[in-house]
N, C-alpha and C positions, 0 to 999 in steps of 0.2 A: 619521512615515511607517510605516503599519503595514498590514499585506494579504498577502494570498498572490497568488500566481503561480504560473499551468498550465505549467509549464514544458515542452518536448518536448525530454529529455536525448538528446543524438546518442550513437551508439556510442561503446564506449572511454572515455567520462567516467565515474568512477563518481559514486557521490552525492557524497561527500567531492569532489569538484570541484567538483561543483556547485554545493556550501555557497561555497567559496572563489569561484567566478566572480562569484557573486551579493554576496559579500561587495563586489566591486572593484566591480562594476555600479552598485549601490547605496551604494556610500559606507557603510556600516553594518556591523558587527559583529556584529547579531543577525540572525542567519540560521539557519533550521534547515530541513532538508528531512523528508517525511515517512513513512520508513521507505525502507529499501537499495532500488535499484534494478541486476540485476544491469550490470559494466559492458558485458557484449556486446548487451543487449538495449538497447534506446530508447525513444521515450514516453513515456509521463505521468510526471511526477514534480512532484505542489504544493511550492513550497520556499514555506517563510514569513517575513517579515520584520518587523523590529519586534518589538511585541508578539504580534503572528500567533505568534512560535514558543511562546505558550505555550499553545497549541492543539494544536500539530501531534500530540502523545500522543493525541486524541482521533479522530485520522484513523489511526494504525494499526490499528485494528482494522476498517475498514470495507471491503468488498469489493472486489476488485482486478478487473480484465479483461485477458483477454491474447489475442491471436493469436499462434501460434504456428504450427513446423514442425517434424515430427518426422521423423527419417529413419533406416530399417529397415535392417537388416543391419548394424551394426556398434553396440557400446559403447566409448565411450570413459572415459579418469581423471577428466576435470572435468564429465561429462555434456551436453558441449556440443560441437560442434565443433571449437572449438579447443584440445580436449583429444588424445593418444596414443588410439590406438585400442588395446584391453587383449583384446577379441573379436569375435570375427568368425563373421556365419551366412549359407550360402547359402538357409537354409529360406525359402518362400516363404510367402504368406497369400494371403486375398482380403477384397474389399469387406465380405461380411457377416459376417464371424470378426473385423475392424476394429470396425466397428459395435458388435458384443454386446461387447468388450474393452472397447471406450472409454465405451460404456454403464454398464458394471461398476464404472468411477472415480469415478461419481457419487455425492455422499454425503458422510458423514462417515466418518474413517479416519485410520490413522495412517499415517506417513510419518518414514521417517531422513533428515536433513538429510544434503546431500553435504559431504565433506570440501572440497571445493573451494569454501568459502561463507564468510561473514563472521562467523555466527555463531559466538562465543567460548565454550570448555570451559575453565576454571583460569586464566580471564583473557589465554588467550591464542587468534587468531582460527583458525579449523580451515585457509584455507588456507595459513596460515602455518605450517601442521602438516603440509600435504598438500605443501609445498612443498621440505620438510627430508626426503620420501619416508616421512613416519610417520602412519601409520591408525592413529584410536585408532577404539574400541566410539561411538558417540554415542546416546542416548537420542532416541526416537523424539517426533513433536511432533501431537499432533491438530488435524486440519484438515479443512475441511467443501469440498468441489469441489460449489457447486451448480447449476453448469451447464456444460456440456461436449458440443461437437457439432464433426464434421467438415464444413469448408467445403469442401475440394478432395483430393481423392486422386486423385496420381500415379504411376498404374501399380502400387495397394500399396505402394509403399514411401516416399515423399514425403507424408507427410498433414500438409495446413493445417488448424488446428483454433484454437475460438472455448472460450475458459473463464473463468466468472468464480468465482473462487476467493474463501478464508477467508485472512488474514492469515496468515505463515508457512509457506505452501506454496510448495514448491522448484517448476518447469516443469519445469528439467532435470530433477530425478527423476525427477517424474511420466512424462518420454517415457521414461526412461531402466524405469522400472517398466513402463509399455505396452509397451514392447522386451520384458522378461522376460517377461511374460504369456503373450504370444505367440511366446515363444520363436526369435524372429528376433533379438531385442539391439534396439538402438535407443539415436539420441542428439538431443537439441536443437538441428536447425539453424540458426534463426532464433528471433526474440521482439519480439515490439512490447507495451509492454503501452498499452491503448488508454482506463483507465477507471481510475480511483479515486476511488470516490464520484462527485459530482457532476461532477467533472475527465474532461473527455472530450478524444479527441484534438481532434477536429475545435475547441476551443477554445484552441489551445494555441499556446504562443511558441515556438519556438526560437533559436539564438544569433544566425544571421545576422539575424533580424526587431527583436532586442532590440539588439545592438550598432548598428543603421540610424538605432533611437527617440534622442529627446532627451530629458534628463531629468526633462521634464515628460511625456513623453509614456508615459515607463515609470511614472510615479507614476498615473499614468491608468487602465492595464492591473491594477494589483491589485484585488483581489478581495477586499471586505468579511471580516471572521474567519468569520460566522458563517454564511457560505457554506458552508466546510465542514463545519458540524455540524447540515443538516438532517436528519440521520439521529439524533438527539437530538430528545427530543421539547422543549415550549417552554412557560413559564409568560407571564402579561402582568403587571404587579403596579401596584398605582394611584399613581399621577406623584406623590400627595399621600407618598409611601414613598421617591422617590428619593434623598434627602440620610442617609438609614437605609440602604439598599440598596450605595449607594455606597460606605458606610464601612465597610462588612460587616458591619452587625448582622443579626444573625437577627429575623425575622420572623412574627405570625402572618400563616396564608394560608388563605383557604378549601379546604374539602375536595376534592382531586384525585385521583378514583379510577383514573384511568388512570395514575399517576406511582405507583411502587413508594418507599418509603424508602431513601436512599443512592445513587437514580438520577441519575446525571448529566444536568441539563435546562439546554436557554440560559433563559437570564433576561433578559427585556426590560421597560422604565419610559423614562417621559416619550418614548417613540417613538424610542428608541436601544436599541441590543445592551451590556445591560451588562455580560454574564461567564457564564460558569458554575456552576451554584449546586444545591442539593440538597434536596428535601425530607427533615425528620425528622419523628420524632413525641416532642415532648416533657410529660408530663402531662395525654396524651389528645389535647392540642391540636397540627396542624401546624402547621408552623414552614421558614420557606427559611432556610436557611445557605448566602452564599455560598461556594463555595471560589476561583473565581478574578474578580477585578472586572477588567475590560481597558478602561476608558476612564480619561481624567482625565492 
């Protein structure tokens, strides 16, 4: 049994639960989900099972979507609502001072991770840091926001807003920096993320739909591996190559100018998704190597 799953994680669960719920769901041990989802937000999260987790590395990096809600006048510790409020502003704004702000976040840029987040300094996780009352320095992480627009603004200070972000970018920061900009403060009061990769909400299970299914009917629901890695581009290689392919020998292949050296490409033979694989260049002549074979 090997496939992914759109999952639509409820508030409150973090991903580490949702490894385990799926663990019990599925009767199976390999379970991985595919990059943190925070636990106040909800939404897409593909968890992978089987073989799928050894994919999942190749879905963190692909573009996230989120709806979100920022709301003005106050920062708080965790940059989300249900953090301590630490400031407080009566300054007001308007619609097109909002606009040119959230304009401005578009891009590539850097960004400091909040102490209140998963990510670990010296092996140990920052809110675990944040939670003992200790701020350290953290180094700053580059991330690209390439799209970013207001869906609804409430009176200025309630903005619903649509972004599909780079891998590693905080939300809560992001409002929590819009806050600064404009010099009102600001924190995240809501989060759906709606998108990763192919993973759209509108596809998506959640617990009461999966706890309803029978166990045939959840093996029905997964999702091919290599679903998630259309954003990888694809070689075909001739069927008369499969039992070479399979056993990971490297291969020659004809010249693929669109495929760089060391790229990460699926690999397909005899009309099946066999793995992930890489073009080299060895004595002039290319060559696939694969690195990961997922059938058999």
């Amino acid at each position: 049994m090997d496939g992914i799953i759109n999952f639509f994680k409820p508030k409150g669960m973090t991903s580490h639960d949702a490894v385990y719920y799926f663990r019990k769901l599925y009767n199976t041990k390999k379970v991985g989900h595919t990059g943190t989802l925070d636990p106040m937000a909800t939404g897409v999260l593909p968890i992978c099972i089987g073989k799928a987790t050894r994919v999942s590395e190749y879905l963190l990096n692909v573009r996230k979507e989120y709806i979100g809600e920022l709301t003005l006048g106050s920062e708080t510790d965790t940059q989300d609502k249900e953090g301590k409020i630490i400031k407080y502003s009566n300054k007001k704004t308007n619609a097109e001072t909002l606009k040119i702000v959230f304009s401005d976040f578009k891009g590539q840029q850097e960004q400091i991770p909040p102490m209140y987040s998963a990510k670990k300094v010296g092996g140990k996780k920052l809110y675990e840091l944040a939670r003992e009352g200790i701020t350290i320095e953290r180094k700053s992480n580059t991330i690209n926001i390439s799209e970013i627009d207001i869906i609804h603004n409430i009176e200025n200070r309630r903005i619903v807003f649509y972004t599909k972000c780079s891998k590693g970018t905080y939300i809560r920061t992001l409002c929590n920096d819009i806050g600064n900009r404009l010099e009102t403060y600001g924190h995240m009061s809501f989060l759906i993320r709606v998108g990763v990769g192919n993973f759209k909400l509108s596809n998506s299970y959640g617990m009461e739909t999966l706890n309803k299914m029978t166990q045939e009917e959840r093996e029905t629901i997964l999702l091919p591996m290599d679903y998630a890695l259309t954003h990888l581009k694809s070689i075909q290689i001739s069927n008369t190559n499969y039992k070479h392919l399979t056993n990971g020998l490297k291969l020659k292949v004809d010249t693929h100018n669109d495929i760089i050296d060391n790229e990460s490409i699926r690999v397909y033979c005899n009309e099946q998704f066999i793995g992930i694989g890489k073009l080299i260049t060895e004595n002039e002549e290319r060559m696939i190597k694969m690195d990961k074979v997922l059938i058999g």
